[in-house]
Chimera marker file (.cmm) of the C-alpha trace (Angstrom):
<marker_set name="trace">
<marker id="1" x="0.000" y="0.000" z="0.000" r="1" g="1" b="0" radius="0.5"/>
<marker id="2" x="0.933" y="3.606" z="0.055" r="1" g="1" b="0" radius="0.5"/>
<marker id="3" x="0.731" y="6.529" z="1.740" r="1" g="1" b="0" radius="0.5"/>
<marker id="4" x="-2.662" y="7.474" z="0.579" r="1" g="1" b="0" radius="0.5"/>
<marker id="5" x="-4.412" y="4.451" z="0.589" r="1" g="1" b="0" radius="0.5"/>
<marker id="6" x="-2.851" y="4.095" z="3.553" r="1" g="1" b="0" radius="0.5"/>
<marker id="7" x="-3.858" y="7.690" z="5.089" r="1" g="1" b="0" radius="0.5"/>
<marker id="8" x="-7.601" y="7.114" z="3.728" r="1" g="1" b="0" radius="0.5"/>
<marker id="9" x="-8.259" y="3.706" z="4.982" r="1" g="1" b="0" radius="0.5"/>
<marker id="10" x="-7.029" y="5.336" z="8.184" r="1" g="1" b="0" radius="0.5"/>
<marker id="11" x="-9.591" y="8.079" z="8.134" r="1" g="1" b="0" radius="0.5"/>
<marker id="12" x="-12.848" y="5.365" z="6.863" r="1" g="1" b="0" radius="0.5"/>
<marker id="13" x="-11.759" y="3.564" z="9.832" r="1" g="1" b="0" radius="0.5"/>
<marker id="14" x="-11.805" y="6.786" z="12.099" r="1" g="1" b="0" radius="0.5"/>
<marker id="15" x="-15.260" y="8.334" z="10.821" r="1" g="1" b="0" radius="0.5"/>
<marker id="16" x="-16.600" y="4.711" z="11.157" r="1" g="1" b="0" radius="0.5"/>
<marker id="17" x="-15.733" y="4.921" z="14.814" r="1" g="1" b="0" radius="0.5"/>
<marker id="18" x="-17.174" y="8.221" z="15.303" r="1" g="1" b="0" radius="0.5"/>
<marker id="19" x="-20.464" y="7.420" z="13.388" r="1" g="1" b="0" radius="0.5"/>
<marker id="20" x="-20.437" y="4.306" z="15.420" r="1" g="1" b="0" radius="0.5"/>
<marker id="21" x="-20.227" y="6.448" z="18.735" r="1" g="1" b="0" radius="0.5"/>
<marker id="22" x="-22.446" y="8.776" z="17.246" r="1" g="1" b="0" radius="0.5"/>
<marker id="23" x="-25.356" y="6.604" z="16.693" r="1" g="1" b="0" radius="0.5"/>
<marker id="24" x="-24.811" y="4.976" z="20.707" r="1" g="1" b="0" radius="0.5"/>
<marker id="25" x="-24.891" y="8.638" z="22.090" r="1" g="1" b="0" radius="0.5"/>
<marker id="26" x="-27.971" y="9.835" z="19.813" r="1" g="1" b="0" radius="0.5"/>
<marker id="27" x="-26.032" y="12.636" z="18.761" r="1" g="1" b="0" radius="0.5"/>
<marker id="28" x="-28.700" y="12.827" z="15.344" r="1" g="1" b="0" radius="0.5"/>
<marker id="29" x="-26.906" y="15.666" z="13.545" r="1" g="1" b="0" radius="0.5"/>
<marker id="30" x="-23.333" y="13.946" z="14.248" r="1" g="1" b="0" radius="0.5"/>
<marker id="31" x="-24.688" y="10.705" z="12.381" r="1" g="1" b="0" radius="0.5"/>
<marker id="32" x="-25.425" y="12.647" z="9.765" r="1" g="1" b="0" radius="0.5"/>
<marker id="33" x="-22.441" y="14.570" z="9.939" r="1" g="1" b="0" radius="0.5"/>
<marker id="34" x="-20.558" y="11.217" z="10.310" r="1" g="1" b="0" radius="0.5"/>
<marker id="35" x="-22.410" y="9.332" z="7.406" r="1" g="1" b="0" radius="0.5"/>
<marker id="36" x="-21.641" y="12.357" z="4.719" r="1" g="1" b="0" radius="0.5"/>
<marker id="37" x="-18.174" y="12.212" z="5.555" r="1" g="1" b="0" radius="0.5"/>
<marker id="38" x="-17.979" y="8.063" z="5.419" r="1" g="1" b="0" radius="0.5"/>
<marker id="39" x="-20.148" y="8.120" z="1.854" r="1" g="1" b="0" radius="0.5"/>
<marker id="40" x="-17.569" y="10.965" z="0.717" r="1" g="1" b="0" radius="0.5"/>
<marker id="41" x="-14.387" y="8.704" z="1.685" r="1" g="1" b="0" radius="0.5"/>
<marker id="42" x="-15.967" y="5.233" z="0.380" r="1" g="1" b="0" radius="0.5"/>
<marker id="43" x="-16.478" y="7.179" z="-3.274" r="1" g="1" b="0" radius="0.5"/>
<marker id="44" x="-13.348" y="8.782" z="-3.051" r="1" g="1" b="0" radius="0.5"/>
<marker id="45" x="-11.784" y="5.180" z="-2.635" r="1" g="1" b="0" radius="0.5"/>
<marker id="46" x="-13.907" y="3.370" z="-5.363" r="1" g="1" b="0" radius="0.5"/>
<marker id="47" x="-12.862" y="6.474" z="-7.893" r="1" g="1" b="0" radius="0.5"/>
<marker id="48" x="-9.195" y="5.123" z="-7.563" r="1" g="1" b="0" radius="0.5"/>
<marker id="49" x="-9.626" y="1.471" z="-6.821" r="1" g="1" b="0" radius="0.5"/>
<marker id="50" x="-9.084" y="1.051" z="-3.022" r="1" g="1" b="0" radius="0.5"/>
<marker id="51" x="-10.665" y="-1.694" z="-1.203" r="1" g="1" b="0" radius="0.5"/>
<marker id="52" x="-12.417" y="-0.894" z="1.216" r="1" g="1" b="0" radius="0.5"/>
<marker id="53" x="-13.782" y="-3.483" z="4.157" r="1" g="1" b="0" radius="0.5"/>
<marker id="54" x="-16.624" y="-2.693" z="5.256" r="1" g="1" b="0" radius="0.5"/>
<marker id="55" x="-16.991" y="-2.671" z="9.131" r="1" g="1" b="0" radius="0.5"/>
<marker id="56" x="-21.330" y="-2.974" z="8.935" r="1" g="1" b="0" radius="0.5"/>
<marker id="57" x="-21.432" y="0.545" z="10.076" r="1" g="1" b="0" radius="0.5"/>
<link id1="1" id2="2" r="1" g="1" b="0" radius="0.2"/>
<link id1="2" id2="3" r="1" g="1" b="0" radius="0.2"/>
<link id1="3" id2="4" r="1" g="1" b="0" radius="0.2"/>
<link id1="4" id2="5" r="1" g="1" b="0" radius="0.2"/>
<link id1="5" id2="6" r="1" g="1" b="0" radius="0.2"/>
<link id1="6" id2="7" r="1" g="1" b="0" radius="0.2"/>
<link id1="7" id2="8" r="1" g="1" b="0" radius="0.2"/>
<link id1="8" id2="9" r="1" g="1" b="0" radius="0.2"/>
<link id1="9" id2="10" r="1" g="1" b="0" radius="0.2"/>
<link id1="10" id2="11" r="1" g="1" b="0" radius="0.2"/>
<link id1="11" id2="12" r="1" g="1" b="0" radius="0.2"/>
<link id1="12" id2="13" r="1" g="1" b="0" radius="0.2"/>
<link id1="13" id2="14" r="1" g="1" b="0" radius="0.2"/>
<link id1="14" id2="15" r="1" g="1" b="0" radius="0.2"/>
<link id1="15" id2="16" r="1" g="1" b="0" radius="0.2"/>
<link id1="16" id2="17" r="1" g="1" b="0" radius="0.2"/>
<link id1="17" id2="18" r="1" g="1" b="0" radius="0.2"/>
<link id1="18" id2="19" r="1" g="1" b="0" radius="0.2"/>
<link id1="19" id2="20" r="1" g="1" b="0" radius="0.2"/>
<link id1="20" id2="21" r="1" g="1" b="0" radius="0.2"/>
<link id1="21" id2="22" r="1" g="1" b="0" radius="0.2"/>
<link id1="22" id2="23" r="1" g="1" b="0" radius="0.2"/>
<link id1="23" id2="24" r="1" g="1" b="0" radius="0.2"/>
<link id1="24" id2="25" r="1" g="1" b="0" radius="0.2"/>
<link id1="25" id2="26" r="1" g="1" b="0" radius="0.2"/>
<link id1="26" id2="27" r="1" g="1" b="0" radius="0.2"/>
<link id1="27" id2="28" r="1" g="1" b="0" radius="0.2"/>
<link id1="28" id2="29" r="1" g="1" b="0" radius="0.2"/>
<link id1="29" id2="30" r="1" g="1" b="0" radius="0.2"/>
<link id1="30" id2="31" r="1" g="1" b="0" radius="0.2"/>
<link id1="31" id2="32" r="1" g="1" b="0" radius="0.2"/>
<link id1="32" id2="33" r="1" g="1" b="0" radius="0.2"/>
<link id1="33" id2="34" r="1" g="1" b="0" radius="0.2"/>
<link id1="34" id2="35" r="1" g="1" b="0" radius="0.2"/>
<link id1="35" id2="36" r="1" g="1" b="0" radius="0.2"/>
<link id1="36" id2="37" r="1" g="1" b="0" radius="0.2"/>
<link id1="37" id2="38" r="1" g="1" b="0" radius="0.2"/>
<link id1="38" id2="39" r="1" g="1" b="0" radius="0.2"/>
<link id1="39" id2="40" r="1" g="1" b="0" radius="0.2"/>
<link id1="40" id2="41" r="1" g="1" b="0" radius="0.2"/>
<link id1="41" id2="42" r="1" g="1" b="0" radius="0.2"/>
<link id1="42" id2="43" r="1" g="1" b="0" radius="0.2"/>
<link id1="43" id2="44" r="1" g="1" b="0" radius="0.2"/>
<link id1="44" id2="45" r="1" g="1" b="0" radius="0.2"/>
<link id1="45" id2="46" r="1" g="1" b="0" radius="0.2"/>
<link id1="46" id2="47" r="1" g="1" b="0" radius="0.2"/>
<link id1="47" id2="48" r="1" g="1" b="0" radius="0.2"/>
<link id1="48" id2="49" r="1" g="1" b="0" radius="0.2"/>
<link id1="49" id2="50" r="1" g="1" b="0" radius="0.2"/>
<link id1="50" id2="51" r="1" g="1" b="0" radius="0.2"/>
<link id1="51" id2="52" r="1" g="1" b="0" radius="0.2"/>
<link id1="52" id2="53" r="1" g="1" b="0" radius="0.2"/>
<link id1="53" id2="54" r="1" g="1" b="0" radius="0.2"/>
<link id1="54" id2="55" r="1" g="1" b="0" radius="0.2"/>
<link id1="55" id2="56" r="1" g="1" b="0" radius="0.2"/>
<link id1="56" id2="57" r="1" g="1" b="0" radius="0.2"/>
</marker_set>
């Protein structure tokens, strides 16, 4: 791997954490905060081929 699929597998893994705690705290705007983001990473990894697992957030 390199350093950005590296540095962006890092950061799906991050906002899927913080949707994750998002959703357990309620926090409705944060989801949706936190779901944007994740949508905006997983496209920005299919546009240049990265797998991406997904953890069934």
């Amino acid at each position: 791997m390199n350093a950005f699929t590296d540095g962006l597998l890092e950061r799906i893994h991050s906002t899927e954490t913080d949707l994750s705690r998002a959703r357990e705290d309620g926090d409705d705007f944060l989801v949706e905060v936190e779901q944007g983001e994740l949508d905006d990473l997983r496209r920005l990894a299919a546009e240049h081929g990265v797998q991406v697992r997904t953890a069934g957030v």
